[in-house]
N, C-alpha and C positions, 0 to 999 in steps of 0.2 A: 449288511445294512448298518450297524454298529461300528465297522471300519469305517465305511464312507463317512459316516457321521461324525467320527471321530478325526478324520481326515480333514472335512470341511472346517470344523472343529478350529482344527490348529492350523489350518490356511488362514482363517479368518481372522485368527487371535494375532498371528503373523503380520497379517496387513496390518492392520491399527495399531499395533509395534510400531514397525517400519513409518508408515506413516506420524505416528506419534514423533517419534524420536528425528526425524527427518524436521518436521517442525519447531522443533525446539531449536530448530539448526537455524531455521529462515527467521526467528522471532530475536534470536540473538544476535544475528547480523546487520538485523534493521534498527535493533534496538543503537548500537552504535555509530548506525550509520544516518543516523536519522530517520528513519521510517523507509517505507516501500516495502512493507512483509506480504501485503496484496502480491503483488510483482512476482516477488521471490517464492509466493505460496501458490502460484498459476502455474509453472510447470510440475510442482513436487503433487497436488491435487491432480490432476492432469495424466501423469504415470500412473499415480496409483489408483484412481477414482473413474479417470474417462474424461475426454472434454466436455460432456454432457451436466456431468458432478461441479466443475470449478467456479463461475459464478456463485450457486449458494452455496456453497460448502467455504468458498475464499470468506466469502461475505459474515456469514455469520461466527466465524471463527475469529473475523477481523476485530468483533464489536467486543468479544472478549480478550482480546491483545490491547486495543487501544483501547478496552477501557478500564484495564487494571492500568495499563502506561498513564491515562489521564488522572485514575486516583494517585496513583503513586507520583506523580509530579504535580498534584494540584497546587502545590503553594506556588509555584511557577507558570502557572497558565494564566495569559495574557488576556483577559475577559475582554477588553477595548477592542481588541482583533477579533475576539469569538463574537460577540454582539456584530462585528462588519461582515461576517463572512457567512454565517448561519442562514441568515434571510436566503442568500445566495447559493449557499450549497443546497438548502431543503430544495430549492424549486428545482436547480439542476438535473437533483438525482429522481425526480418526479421527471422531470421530460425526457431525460434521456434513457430511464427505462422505457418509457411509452416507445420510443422512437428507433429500440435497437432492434427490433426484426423490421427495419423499413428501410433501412441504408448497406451500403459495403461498406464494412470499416478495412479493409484492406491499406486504401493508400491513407485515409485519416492515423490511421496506426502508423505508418511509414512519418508522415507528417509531425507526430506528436516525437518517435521518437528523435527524427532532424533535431528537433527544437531543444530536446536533451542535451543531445551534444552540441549543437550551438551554444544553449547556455554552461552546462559547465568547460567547453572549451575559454571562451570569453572569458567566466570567471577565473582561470586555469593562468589566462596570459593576464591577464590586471596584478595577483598575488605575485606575480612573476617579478613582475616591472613595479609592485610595491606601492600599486596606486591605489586608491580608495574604491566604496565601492564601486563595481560597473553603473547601475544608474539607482537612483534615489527613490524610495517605498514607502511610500502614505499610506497610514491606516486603511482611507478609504480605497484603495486597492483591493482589500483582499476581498469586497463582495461582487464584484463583477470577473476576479481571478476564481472565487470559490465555486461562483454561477457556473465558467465554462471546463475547470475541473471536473466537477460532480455530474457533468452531461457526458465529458467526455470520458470519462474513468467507466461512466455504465454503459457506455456503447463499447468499449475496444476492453474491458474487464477491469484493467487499471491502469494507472499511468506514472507508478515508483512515486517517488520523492520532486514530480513535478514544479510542487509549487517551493521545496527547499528554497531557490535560489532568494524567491522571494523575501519568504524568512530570513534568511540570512543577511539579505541587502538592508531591510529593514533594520536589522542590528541586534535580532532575539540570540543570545547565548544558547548554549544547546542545551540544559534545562527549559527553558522557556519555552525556544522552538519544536522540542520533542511533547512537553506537556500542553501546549497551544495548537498544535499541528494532530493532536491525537484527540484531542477534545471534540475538535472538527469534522474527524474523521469518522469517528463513533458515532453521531448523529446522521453524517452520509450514509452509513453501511445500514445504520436502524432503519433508514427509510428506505431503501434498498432492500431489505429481509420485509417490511410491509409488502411491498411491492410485488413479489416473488409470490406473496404467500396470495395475493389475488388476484394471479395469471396464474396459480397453481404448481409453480417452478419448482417450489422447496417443499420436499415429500420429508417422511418422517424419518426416513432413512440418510438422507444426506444434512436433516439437520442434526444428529446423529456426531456424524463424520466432522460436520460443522463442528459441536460442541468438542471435539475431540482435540482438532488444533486449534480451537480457541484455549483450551485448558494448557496446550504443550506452551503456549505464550508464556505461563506461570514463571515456570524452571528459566525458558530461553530467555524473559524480560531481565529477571534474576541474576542470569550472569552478565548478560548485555550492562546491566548499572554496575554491576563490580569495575566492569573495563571502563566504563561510561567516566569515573569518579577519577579513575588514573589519567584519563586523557585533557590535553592542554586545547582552548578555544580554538589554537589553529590547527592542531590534529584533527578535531572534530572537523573544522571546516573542510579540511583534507578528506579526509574519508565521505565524508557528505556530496565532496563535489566527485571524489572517484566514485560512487554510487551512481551519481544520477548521470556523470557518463558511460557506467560498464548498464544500466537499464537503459538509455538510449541505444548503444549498442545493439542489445540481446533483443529490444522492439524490432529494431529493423534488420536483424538476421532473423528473427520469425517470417519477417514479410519480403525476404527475399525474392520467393517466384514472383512478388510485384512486378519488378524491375529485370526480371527472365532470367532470374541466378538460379 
């Protein structure tokens, strides 16, 4: 009995290792690349936790990733853009949890990730040919972009670095864009973790698990601003737009059997 237990013991201490340290993986890569550690934390949760564990456990880890990213970049966060988008995001991530055991997100997921790669393709050829941006970003954009973000991110679990392009068209430098874009993001996931907690989603064991990769954020946000500090605006841009094309990708290789692969 003392063996088993001891056994369990150090399987257990194992996981949260592994998964610890795994995290710290996905929090530093997004950190550079502009965000998406949602994205990048839905298969690493997923192996080690169960598809059952990844929504709250992505979720509530999220609010402590982006919201040490949003203290730690607050002199850069773009409040004119958080006042347009907020209104937008709260209501989204209110209906689109109501609405996600009601639909197949199947080809919606296939759909969102097209649009990935549509757009950073698009952006891909414009830096190419050295022309300005693809097209022009009004403040007022980002509360009806934030409205169908925040629906669509709760129905299909996340949707990376989606609204980057945005950002970036707009003209946010990547201070700005990672502490404006995480401000945002914190409020989605808060209301999201409400949500959860009264549909009964999030037991006390996965918030738990939750708190766990919220904390590995710490270390990986950490080194992410080390690299963050070396790198030049159009570097960032690079890496931002190779993000949200290797996440449209990996979308629509998840929903392969859509299309009969």
């Amino acid at each position: 009995m003392i063996i088993a237990q001891l056994d369990w013991t150090i399987s257990d201490f194992s996981l949260q290792l592994s998964l610890f340290l795994a995290s710290i993986g996905t929090w530093f890569i997004s950190t550079i690349a502009g965000g998406g550690s949602a994205l990048l934390l839905l298969p690493v949760v997923g192996a080690f936790l169960g598809s059952a564990a990844v929504p709250p456990v992505t979720t509530v880890g999220a609010i402590f990733g982006n919201g040490e990213r949003a203290i730690a970049y607050r002199k850069s966060i773009r409040w004119d853009l958080v006042v347009w988008a907020l209104p937008g995001a709260l209501t989204g991530a209110c209906i689109g949890t109501l609405i996600l055991t009601k639909i197949e997100s199947a080809w919606l997921t296939l759909a969102i990730a097209l649009f990935l790669i549509g757009s950073a393709g698009s952006y891909l050829v414009k830096s190419s040919e050295d022309e300005p941006a693809t097209f022009l970003v009004k403040a007022w954009y980002f509360l009806p972009a934030s409205f169908l973000y925040a629906i669509l991110s709760a129905i299909v679990g996340s949707l990376g670095p989606a609204l980057a392009p945005l950002y970036i068209n707009y003209g946010l430098e990547k201070e700005a864009l990672i502490a404006t874009q995480t401000t945002n993001r914190t409020v989605i996931h808060f209301v999201k973790v409400i949500t959860y907690l009264a549909f009964g989603v999030l037991t006390g064991q996965t918030f738990l698990f939750g708190v766990l990769v919220g904390l590995a954020a710490f270390p990986g946000n950490w080194l992410g601003h080390i690299v963050l500090q070396r790198l030049s605006e159009q570097q960032f841009r690079q890496l931002v737009t190779g993000f949200v094309l290797c996440s449209g990708l990996m979308m629509a290789w998840q929903q392969r059997q859509v299309l009969g692969f």
